[in-house]
TORKEVEX-180289 format. One record per atom (N, C-alpha, C): z, y, x. Coordinates in nm, 4 decimals. Example, Ala and Ser with C-alpha at 12.3 -4.5 7.8 and 13.67 -1.06 7.14 Angstrom:
       c3       c2       c1
   0.7800  -0.5690   1.3190
   0.7800  -0.4500   1.2300
   0.7800  -0.3300   1.3200
   0.7080  -0.2250   1.2850
   0.7140  -0.1060   1.3670
   0.7870   0.0030   1.2900
//
This chain:
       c3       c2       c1
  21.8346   1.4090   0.8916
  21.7674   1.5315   0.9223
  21.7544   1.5505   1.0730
  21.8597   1.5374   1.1486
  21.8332   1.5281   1.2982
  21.7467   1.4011   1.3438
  21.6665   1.2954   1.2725
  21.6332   1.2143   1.3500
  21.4977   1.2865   1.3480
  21.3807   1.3462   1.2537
  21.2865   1.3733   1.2480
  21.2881   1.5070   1.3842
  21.3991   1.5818   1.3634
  21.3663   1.7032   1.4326
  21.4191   1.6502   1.6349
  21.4897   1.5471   1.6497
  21.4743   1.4634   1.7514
  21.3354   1.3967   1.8026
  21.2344   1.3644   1.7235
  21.1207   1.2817   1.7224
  21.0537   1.4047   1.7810
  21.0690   1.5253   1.6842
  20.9478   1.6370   1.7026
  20.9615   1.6679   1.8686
  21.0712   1.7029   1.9055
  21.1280   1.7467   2.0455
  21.1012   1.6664   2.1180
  21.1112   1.5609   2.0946
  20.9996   1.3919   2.1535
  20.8989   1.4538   2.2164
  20.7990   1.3923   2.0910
  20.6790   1.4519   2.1038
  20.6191   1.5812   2.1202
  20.7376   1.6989   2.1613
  20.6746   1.8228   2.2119
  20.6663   1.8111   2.3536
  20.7832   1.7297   2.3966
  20.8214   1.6935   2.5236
  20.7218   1.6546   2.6328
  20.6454   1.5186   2.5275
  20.6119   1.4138   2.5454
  20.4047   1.4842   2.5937
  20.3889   1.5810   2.5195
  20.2580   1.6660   2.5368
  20.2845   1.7558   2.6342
  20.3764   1.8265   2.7120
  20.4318   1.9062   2.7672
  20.4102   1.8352   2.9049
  20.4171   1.7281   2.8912
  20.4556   1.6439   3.0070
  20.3140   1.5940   3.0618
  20.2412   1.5528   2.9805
  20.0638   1.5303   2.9796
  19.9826   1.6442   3.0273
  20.0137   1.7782   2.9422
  19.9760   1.9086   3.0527
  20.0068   1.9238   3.2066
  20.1314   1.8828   3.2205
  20.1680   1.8788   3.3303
  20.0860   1.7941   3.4416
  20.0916   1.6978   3.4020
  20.0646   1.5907   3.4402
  19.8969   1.5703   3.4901
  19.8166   1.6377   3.3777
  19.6526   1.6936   3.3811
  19.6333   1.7769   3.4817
  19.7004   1.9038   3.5077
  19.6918   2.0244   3.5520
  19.7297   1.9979   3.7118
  19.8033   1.9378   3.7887
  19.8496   1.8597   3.8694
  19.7253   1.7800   3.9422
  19.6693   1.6683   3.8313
  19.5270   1.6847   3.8865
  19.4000   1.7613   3.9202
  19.4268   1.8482   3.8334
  19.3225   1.9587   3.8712
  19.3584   2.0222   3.9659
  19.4856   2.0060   4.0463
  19.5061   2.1562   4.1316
  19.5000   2.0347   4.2951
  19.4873   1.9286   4.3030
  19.4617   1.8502   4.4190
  19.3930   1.8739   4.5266
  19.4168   1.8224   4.6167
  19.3839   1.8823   4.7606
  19.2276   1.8677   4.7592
  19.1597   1.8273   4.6987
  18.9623   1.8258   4.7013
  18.9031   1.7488   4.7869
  18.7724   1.7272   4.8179
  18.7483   1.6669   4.9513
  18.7472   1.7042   5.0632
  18.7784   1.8622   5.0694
  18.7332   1.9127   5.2299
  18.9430   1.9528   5.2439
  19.0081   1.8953   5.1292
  19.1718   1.9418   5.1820
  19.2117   2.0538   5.1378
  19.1144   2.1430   5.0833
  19.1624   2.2901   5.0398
  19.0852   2.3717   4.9287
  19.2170   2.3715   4.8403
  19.2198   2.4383   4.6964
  19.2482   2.5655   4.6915
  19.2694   2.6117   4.8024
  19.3402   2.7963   4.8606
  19.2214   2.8604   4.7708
  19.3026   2.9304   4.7068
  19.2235   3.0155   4.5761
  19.2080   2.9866   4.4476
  19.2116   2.8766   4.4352
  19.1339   2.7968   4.3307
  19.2238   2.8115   4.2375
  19.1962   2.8093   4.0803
  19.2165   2.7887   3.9198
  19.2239   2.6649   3.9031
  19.0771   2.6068   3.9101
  19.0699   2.4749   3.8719
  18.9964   2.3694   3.9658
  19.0766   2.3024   4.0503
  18.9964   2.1931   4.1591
  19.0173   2.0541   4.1315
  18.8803   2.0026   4.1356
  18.9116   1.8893   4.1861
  18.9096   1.7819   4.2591
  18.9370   1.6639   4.3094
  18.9413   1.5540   4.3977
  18.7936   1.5484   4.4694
  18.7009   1.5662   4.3503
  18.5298   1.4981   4.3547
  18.4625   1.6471   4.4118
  18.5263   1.7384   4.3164
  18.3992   1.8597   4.3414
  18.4725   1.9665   4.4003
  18.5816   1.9842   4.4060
  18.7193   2.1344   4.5137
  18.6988   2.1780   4.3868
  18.6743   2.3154   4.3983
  18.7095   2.4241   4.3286
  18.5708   2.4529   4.1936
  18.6157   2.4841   4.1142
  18.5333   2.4915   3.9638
  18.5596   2.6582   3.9177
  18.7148   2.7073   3.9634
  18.7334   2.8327   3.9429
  18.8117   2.9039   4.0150
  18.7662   3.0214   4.0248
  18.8711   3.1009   4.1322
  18.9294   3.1777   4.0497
  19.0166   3.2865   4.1493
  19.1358   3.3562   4.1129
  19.0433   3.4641   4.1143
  19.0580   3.5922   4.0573
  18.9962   3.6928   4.0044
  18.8902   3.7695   4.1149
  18.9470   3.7657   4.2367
  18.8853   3.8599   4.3566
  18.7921   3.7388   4.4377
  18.7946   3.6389   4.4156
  18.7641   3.5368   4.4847
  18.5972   3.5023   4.4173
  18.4961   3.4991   4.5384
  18.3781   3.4224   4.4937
  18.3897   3.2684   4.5144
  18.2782   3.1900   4.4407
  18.2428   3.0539   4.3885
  18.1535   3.0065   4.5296
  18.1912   2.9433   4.6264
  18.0805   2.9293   4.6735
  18.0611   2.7750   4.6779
  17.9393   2.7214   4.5883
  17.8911   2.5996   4.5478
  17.8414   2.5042   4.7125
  17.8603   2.4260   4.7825
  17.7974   2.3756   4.9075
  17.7275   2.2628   4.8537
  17.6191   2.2334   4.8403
  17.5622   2.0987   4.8198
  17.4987   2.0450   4.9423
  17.5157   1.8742   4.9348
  17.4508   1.7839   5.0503
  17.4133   1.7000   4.9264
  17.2867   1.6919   4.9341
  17.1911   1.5720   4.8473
  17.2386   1.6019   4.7286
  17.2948   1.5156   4.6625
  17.3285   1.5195   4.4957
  17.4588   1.5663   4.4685
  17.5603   1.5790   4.5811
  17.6908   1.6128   4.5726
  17.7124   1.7692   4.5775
  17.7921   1.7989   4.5115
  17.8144   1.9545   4.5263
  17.9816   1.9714   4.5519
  18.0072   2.0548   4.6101
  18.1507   2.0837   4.6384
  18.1769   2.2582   4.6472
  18.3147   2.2834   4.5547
  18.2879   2.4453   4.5517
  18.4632   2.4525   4.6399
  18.4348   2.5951   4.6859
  18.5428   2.6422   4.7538
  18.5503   2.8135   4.7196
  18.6564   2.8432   4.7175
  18.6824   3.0212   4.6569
  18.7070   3.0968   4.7910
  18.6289   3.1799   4.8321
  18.6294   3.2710   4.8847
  18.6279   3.4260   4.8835
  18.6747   3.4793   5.0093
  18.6845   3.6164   4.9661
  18.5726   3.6617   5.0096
  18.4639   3.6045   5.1034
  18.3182   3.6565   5.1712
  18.2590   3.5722   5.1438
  18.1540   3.5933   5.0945
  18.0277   3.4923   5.0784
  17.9575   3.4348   5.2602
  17.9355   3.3614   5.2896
  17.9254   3.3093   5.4094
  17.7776   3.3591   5.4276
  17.6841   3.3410   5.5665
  17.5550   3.3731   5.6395
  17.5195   3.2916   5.5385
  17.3633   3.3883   5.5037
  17.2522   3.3391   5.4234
  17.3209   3.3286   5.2940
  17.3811   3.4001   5.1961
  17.4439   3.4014   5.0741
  17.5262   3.5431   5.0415
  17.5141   3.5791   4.9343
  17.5304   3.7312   4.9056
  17.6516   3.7217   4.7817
  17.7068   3.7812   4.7162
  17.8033   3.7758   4.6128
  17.7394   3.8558   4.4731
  17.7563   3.8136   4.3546
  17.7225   3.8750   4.2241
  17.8832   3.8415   4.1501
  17.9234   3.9434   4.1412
  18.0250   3.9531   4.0301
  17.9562   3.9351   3.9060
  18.0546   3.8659   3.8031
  18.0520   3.8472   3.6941
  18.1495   3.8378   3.5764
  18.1559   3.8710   3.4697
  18.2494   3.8216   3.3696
  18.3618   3.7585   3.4108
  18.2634   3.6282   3.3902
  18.3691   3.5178   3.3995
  18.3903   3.4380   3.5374
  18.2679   3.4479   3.6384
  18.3170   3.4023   3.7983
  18.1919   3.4951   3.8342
  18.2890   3.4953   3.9677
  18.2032   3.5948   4.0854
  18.1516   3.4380   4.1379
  18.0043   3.4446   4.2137
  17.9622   3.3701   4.2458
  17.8976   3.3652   4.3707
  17.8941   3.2858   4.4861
  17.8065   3.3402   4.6037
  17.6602   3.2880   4.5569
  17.5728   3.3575   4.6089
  17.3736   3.2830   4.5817
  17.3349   3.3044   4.7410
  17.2313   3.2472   4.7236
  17.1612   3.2427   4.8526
  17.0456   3.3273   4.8509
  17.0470   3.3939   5.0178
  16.9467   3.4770   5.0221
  16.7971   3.4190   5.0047
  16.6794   3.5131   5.0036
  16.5374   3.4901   5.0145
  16.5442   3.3596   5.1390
  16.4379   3.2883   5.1002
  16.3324   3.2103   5.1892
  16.3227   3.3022   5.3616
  16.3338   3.4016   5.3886
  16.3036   3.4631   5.4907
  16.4216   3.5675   5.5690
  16.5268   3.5634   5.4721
  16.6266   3.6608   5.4999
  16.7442   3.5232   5.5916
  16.8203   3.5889   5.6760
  16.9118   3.5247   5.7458
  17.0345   3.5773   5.6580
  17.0400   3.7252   5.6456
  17.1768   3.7731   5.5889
  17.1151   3.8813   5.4911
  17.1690   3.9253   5.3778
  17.1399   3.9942   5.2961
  17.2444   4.0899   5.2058
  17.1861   4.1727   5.1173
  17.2755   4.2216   5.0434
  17.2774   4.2076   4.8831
  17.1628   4.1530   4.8609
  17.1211   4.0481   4.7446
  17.0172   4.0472   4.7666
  16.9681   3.9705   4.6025
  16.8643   3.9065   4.6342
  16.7055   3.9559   4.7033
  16.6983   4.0860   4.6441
  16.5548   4.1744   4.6856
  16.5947   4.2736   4.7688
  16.7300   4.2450   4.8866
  16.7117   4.3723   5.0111
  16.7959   4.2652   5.1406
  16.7425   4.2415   5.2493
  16.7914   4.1690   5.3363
  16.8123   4.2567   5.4324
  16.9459   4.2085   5.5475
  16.9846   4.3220   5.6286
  16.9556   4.2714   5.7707
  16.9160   4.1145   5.7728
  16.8616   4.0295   5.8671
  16.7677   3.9369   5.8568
  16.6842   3.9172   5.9395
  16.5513   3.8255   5.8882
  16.5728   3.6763   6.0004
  16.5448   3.6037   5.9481
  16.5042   3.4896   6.0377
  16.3898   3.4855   6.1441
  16.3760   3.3864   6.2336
  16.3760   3.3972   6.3712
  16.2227   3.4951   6.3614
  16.1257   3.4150   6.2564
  15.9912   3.4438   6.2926
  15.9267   3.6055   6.2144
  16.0346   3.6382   6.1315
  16.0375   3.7928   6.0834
  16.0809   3.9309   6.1210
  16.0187   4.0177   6.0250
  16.0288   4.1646   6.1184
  16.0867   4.2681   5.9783
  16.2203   4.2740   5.9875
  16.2761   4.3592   5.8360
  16.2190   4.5085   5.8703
  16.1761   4.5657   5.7457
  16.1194   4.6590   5.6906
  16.1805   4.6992   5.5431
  16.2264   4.8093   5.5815
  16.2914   4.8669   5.4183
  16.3100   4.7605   5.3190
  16.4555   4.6609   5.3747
  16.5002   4.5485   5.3094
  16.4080   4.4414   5.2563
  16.2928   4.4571   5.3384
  16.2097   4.2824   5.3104
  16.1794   4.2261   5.4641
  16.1517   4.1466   5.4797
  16.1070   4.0363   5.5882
  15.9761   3.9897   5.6085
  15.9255   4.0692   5.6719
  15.7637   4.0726   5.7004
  15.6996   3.9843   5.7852
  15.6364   3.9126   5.8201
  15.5221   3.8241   5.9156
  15.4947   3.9367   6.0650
  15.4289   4.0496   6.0187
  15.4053   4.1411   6.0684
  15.4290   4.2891   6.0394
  15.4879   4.3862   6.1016
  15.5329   4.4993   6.1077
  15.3843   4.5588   6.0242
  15.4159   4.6571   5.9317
  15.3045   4.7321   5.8660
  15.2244   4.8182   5.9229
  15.1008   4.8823   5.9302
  15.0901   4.9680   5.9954
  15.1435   5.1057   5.9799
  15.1432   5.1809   6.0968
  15.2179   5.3153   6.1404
  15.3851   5.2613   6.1562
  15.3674   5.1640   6.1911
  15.5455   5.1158   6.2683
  15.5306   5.0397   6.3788
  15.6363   5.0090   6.4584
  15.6208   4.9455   6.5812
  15.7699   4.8465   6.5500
  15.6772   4.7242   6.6056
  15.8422   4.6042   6.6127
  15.9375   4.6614   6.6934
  16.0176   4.6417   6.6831
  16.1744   4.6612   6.7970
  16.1899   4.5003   6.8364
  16.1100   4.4558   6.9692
  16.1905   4.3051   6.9605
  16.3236   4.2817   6.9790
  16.4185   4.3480   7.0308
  16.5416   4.3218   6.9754
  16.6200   4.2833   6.9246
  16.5853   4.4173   6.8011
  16.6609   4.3764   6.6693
  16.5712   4.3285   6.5060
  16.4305   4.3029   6.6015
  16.3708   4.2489   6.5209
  16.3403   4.3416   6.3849
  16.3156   4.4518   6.3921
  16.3136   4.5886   6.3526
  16.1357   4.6323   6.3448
  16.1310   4.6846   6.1882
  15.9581   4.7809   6.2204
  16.0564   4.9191   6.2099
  16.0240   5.0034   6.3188
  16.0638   5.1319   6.3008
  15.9045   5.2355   6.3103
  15.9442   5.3401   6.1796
  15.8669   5.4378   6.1875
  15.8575   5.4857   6.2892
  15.6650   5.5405   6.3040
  15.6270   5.6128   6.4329
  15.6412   5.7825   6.3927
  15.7072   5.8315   6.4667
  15.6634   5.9704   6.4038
  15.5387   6.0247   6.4427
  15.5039   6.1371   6.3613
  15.3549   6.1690   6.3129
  15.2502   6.2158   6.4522
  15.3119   6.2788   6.5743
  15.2401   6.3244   6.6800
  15.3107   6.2065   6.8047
  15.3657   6.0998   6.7575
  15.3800   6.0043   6.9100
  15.2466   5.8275   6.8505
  15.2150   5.8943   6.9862
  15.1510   5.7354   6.9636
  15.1698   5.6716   7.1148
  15.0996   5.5936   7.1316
  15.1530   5.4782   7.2098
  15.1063   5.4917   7.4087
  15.2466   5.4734   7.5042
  15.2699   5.5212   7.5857
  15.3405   5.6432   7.6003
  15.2783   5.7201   7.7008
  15.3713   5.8643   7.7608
  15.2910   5.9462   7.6333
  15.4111   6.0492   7.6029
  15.3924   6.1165   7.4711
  15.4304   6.2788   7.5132
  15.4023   6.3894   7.4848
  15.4031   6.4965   7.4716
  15.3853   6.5890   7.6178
  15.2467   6.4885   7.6464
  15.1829   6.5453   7.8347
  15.0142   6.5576   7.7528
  14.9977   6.6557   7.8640
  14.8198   6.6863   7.8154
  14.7494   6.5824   7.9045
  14.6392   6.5862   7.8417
  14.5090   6.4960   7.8924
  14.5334   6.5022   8.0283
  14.4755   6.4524   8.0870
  14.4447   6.4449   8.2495
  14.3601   6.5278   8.2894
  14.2295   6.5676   8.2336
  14.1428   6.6682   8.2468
  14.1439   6.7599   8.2883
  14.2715   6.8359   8.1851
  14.3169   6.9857   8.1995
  14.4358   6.9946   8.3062
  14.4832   6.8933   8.3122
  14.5793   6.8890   8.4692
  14.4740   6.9248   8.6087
  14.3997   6.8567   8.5999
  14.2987   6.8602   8.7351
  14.2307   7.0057   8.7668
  14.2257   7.0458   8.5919
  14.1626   7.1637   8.5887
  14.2133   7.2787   8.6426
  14.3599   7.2729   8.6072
  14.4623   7.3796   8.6483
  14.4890   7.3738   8.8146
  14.4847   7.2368   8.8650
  14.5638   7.2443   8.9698
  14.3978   7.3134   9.0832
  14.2713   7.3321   9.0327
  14.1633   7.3333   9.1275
  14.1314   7.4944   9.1272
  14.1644   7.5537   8.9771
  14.1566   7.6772   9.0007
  14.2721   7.7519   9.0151
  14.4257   7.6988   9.0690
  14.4935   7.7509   9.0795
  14.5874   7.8240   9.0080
  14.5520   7.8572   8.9592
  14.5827   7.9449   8.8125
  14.7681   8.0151   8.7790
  14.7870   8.0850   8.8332
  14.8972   8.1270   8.8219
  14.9275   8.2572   8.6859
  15.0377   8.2584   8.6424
  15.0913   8.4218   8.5421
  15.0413   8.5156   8.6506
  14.9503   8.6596   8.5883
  14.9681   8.7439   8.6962
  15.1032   8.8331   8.6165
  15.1073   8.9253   8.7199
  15.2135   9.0249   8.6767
  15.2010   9.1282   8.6709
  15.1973   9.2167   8.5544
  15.1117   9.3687   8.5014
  15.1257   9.4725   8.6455
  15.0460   9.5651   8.6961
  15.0539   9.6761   8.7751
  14.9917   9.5588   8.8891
  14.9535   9.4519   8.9221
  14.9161   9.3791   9.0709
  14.8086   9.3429   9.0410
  14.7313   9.3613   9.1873
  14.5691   9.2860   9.1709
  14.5954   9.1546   9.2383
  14.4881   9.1325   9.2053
  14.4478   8.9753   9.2364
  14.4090   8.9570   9.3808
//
C-alpha cells in the first residue's frame, strides 16, 4: 500500500518540478535584459503579460516584435485599458503625442493642432501660433495688426479742427 502512494508523491513531485522548471523560463531576462513588470516573458519576445497597472508596449523592427510593461506609454503611443491587458497603440499618421486615437495634444513638424486634430493648414477665422504650432481663435472685432484704434481719417480730422469738450456756462 505505501509503494503506490510513494509513486503518486513521485509523480506529483515530479510535475511540480516541470512547472517550475517552465515558469523559470518564462520569467528570463528577454532580449533587451528586462522583465521588470512582466507575468509572462520571454528570451525571443520580453514580455507577453503585465502585472495589472502596467501597459503592453509591443516594439517591432522588421518581423521581430519585442514587448516590455510599462507604467507610461512612450512619445507617439497612447494607452487603452482593457479586460485582460492594458495596451500601448500608436498615435495618428500626423500626431507626435496624443491622448488617443481621434484627439492629439501634439502634431508633427509640418502640422498645425486644432481642437485635437492636425491640420496642413490652420482653418479659417484662426491664426497659427508658430511656436507652439497652435490655430488659435480670432476673436470677433480683432483682425490683423494694431486693433482697437480708429481709422486714420478721423485722427487727422480731429487733430485740424481742434476739437476740444466745451464746458457748460463758457463761450467759445
Amino acid at each position: 500500500m505505501r509503494a503506490p502512494l510513494c509513486l503518486l508523491l513521485l509523480v506529483a513531485h515530479a510535475v511540480d518540478m516541470l512547472a517550475l522548471n517552465r515558469r523559470k523560463k518564462q520569467v528570463g531576462t528577454g532580449l533587451g535584459g528586462n522583465c521588470t513588470g512582466c507575468i509572462i516573458c520571454s528570451e525571443e519576445n520580453g514580455c507577453s503579460t503585465c502585472q495589472q497597472r502596467l501597459f503592453l508596449f509591443i516594439h517591432r523592427e522588421g518581423i521581430r516584435q519585442y514587448g516590455k510593461c510599462l507604467h507610461d506609454c512612450p512619445p507617439g503611443y497612447f494607452g487603452i485599458r482593457g479586460q485582460e491587458v492594458n495596451r500601448c497603440k500608436k498615435c495618428g499618421a500626423t500626431c507626435e503625442s496624443c491622448f488617443s486615437q481621434d484627439f492629439c495634444i501634439r502634431c508633427k513638424r509640418q502640422f498645425y493642432l486644432y481642437k485635437g486634430k492636425c491640420l496642413p493648414t490652420c482653418p479659417p477665422g484662426t491664426l497659427a501660433h508658430q511656436n507652439t504650432r497652435e490655430c488659435q481663435e480670432r476673436s470677433p472685432g480683432q483682425k490683423k495688426g494694431r486693433k482697437d484704434r480708429r481709422p486714420r481719417k478721423d485722427r487727422k480730422l480731429d487733430r485740424r479742427l481742434d476739437v476740444r469738450p466745451r464746458q457748460p456756462g463758457l463761450q467759445p
